[in-house]
C-alpha positions in Angstrom: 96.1 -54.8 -14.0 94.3 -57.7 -12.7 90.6 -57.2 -11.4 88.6 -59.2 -8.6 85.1 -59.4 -9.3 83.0 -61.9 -7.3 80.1 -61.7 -4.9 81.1 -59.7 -1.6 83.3 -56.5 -1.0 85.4 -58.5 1.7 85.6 -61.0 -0.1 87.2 -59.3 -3.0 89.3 -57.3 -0.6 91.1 -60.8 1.1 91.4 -62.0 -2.8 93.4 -58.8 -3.3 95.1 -58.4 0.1 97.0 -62.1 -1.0 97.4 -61.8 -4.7 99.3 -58.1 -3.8 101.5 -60.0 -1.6 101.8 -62.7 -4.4 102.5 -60.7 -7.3 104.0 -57.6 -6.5 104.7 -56.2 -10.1 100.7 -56.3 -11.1 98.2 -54.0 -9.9 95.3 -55.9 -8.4 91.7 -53.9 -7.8 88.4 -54.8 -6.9 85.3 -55.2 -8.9 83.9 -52.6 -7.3 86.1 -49.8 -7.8 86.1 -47.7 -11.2 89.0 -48.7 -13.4 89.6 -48.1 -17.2 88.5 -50.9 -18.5 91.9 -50.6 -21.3 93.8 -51.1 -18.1 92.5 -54.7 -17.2 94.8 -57.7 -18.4 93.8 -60.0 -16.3 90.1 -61.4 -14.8 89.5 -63.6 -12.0 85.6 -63.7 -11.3 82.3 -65.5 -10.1 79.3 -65.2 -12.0 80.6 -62.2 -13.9 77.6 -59.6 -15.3 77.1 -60.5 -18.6 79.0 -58.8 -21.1 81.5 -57.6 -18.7 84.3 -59.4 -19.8 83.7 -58.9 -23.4 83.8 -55.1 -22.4 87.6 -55.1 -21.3 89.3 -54.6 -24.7 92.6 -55.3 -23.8 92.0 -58.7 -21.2 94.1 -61.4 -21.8 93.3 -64.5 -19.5 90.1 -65.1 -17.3 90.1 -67.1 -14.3 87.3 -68.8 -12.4 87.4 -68.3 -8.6 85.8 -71.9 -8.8 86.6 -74.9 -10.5 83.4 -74.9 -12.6 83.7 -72.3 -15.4 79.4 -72.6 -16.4 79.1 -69.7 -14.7 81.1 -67.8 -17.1 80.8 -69.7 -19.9 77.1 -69.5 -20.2 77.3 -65.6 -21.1 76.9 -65.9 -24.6 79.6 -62.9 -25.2 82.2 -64.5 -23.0 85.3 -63.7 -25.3 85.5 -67.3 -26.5 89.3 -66.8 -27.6 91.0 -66.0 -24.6 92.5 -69.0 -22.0 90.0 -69.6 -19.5 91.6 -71.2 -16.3 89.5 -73.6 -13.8 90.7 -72.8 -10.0 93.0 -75.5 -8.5 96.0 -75.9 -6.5 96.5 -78.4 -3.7 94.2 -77.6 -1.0 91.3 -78.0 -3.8 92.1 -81.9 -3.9 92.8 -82.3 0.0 89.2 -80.5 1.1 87.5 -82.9 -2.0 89.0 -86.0 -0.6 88.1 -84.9 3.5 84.5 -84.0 2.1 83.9 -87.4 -0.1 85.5 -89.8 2.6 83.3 -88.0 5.3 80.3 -88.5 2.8 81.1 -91.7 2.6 81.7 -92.7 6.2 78.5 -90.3 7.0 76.8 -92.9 5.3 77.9 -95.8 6.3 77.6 -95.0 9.9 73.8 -93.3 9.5 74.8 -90.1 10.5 71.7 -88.7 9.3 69.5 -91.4 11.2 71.4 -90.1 14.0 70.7 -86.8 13.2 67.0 -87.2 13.0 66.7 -88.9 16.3 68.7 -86.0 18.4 66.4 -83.9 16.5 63.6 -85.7 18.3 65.5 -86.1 21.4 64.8 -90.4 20.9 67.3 -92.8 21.6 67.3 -95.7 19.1 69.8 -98.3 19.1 70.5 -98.9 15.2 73.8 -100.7 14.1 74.9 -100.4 10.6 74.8 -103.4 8.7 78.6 -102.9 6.7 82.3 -102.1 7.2 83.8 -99.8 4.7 85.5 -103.4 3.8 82.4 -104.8 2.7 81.8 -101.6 0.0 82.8 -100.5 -3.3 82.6 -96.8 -3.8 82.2 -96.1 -7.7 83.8 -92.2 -8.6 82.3 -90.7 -11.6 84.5 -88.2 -12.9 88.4 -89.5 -12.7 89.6 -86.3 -12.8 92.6 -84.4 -10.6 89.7 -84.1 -8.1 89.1 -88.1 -8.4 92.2 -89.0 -8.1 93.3 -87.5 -4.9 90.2 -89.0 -3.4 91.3 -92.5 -3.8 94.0 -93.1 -1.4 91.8 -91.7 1.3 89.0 -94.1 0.3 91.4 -96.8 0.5 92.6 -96.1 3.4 89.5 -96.3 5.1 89.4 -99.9 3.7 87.1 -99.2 0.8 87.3 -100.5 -2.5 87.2 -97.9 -5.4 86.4 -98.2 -8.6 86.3 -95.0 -11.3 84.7 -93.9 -14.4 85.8 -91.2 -17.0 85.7 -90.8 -20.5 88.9 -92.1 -20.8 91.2 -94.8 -19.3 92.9 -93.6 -16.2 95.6 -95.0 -14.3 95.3 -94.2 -11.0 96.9 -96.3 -8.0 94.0 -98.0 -5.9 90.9 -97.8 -8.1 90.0 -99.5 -10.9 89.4 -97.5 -14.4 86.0 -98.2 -16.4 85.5 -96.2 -19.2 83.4 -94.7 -22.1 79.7 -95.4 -22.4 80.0 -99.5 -23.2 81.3 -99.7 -19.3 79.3 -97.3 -18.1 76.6 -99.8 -16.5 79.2 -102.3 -15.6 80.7 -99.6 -13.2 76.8 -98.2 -12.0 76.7 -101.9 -11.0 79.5 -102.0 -9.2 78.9 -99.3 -6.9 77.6 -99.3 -3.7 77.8 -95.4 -3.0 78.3 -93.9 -6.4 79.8 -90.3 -6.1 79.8 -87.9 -8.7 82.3 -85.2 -9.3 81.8 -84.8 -12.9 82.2 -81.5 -14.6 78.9 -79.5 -16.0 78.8 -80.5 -19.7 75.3 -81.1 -22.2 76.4 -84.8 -21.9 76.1 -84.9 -17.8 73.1 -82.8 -17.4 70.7 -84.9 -15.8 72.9 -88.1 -15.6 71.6 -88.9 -11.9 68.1 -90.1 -13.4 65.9 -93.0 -12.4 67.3 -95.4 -15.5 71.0 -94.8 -13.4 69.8 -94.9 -10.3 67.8 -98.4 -10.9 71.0 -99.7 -12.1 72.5 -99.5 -8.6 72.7 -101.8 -6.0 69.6 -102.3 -3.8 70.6 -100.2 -0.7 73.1 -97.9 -2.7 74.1 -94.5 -1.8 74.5 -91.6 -3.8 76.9 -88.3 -3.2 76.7 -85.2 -5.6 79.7 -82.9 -4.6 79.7 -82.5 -8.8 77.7 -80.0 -10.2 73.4 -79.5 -9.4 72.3 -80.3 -12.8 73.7 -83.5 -13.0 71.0 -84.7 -10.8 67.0 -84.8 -11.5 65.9 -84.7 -7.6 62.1 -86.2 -8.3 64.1 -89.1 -9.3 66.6 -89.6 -6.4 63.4 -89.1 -3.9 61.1 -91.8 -5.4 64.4 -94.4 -5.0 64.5 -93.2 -1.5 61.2 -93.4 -0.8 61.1 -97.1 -2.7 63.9 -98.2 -0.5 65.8 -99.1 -3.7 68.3 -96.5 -2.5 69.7 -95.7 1.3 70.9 -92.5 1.4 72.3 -89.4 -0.3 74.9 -86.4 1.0 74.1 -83.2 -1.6 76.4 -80.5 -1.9 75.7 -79.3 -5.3 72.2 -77.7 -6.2 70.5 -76.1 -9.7 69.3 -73.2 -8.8 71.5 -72.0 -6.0 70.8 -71.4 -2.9 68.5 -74.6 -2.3 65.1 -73.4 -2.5 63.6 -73.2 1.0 60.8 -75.3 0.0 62.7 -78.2 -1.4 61.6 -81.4 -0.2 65.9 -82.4 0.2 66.0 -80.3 3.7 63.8 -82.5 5.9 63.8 -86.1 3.7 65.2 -88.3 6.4 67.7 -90.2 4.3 69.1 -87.2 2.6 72.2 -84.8 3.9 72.6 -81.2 2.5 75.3 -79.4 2.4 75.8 -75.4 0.9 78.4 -75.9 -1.6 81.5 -76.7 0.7 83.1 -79.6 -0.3 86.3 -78.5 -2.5 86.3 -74.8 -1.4 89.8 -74.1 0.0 91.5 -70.9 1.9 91.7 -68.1 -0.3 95.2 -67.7 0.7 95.6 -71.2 -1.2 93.7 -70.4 -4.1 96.0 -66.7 -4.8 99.1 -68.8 -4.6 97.2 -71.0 -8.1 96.7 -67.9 -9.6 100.0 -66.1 -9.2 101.7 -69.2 -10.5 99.3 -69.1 -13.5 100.2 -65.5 -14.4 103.5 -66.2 -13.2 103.9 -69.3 -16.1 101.5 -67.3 -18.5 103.7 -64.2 -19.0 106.8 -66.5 -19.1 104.9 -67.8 -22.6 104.7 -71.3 -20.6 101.3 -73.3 -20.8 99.2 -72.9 -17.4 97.4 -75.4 -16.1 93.5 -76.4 -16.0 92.8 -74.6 -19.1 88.9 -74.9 -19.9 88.6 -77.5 -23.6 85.9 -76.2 -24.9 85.5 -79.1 -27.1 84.9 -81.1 -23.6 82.9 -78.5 -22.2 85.5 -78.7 -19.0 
């Protein structure tokens, strides 16, 4: 048995609807409905209760509905020696790379200024000062996510430059890597974007030391996770003019308080936590494969490391 547990009754029900289609031989059910909890082989949830998953004696695989796994792994009786699978599959990577390369373009073509004047029904003739050309947009986080934003940033005649732990190869950008290039690559970037995952190392990594090291008149997009970014900081490089502009998608706590001062700051964009959510038709298909190589005894992809933390 395979159960859905995640925010939302229909919700659940379009997870099951697919995966029944998907994977005719397992028996999917809801969170909500009573099951033996002996029964369950199989978990794919948001922000489980704690201790639920540590109740099903006989579970065999988790998988997150999302491809950040905090919110399971911060339940201290998460049961540590099962495989804990991240969401992917294709559509993942497409929505990332529309959301970034709209971010990006957002920017550059002061959508926001824009915004604010229809707001106030004023007509202001304002051109932008760049072309994509003239800008280097710096990815932290080199990832599958990274990587399939690239070629769309390229395409829009951007330069790109990456960061990651580890030297990547990827076709169009150019790798930095490990702390010693770390401010070489800050420097480099013009709108710095992070999609890193949610690690000790990364909390806070949006601070006012990083963001000083930008370029006067940077931009910054989060579409990573909220606590990589400590929000007095990015408003006091706004409000200096050091920085331009920032598109938010990611927020710690979740929703965005109402009282934030992100909503109405004229240079910032906020979005609810949309940028890499595909179809859930798209996201069944990922997890029947994964069940699909996991009982052949073949390794299944985006397996959570928990020596990385991702």
């Amino acid at each position: 048995m395979l159960v859905v547990k995640a925010p939302g009754t229909r919700y659940m029900k379009q997870w099951c609807d697919h995966l029944s289609h998907l994977v005719p031989g397992l028996e999917i059910r809801p969170g909500t409905d009573e099951v033996p909890p002996e029964k369950v082989r199989y978990a794919l949830t948001w922000e489980p209760p704690s201790g639920w998953l540590a109740s099903l004696p006989n579970l065999e695989m988790v998988v997150s509905i999302g491809a950040g796994v905090d919110h399971i792994t911060r339940d201290p009786q998460w049961p540590r020696h099962l495989p804990l699978v991240r969401m992917g599959g294709a559509e993942i990577g497409q929505r990332m790379g529309e959301y970034v390369a709209w971010a990006c373009l957002h920017l550059l073509r002061l959508g926001r200024t824009y915004a604010v004047q229809q707001a106030e029904a004023r007509w202001n003739y304002v051109n932008p000062e760049f072309t994509a050309e003239d800008l280097t947009v710096g990815i932290m986080g080199m990832g599958t996510l990274g990587a399939q934003v690239v070629p769309m940033l390229g395409g829009l005649g951007y330069s790109v430059v990456g960061w990651s732990r580890s030297r990547k190869n990827v076709a169009g950008a150019e790798s930095f890597a490990g702390p010693e290039e770390f401010d070489a690559f800050i420097r480099r970037s013009n709108v710095l974007v992070c999609l890193l995952p949610s690690t000790p190392e990364t909390t806070g990594i949006i601070n006012a030391e990083l963001l000083a090291k930008l370029p006067e008149g940077a931009a910054v997009v989060n579409a990573g996770r909220g606590p990589h970014l400590v929000v007095p900081d990015l408003v006091a490089a706004l409000d200096s003019g050091h920085l331009s502009g920032a598109v938010l998608d990611v927020f710690e706590p979740e929703p965005l308080a109402a009282d934030s001062p992100l909503w109405a700051h004229p240079k910032v964009t906020v979005t609810p936590h949309v940028a890499s959510v595909a179809r859930v038709k798209d996201r069944a298909r990922f997890v029947a494969d994964v069940i699909t190589e996991f009982e052949a005894g073949r390794p299944v992809p985006n397996l959570y490391d928990p020596a990385r933390g991702y």
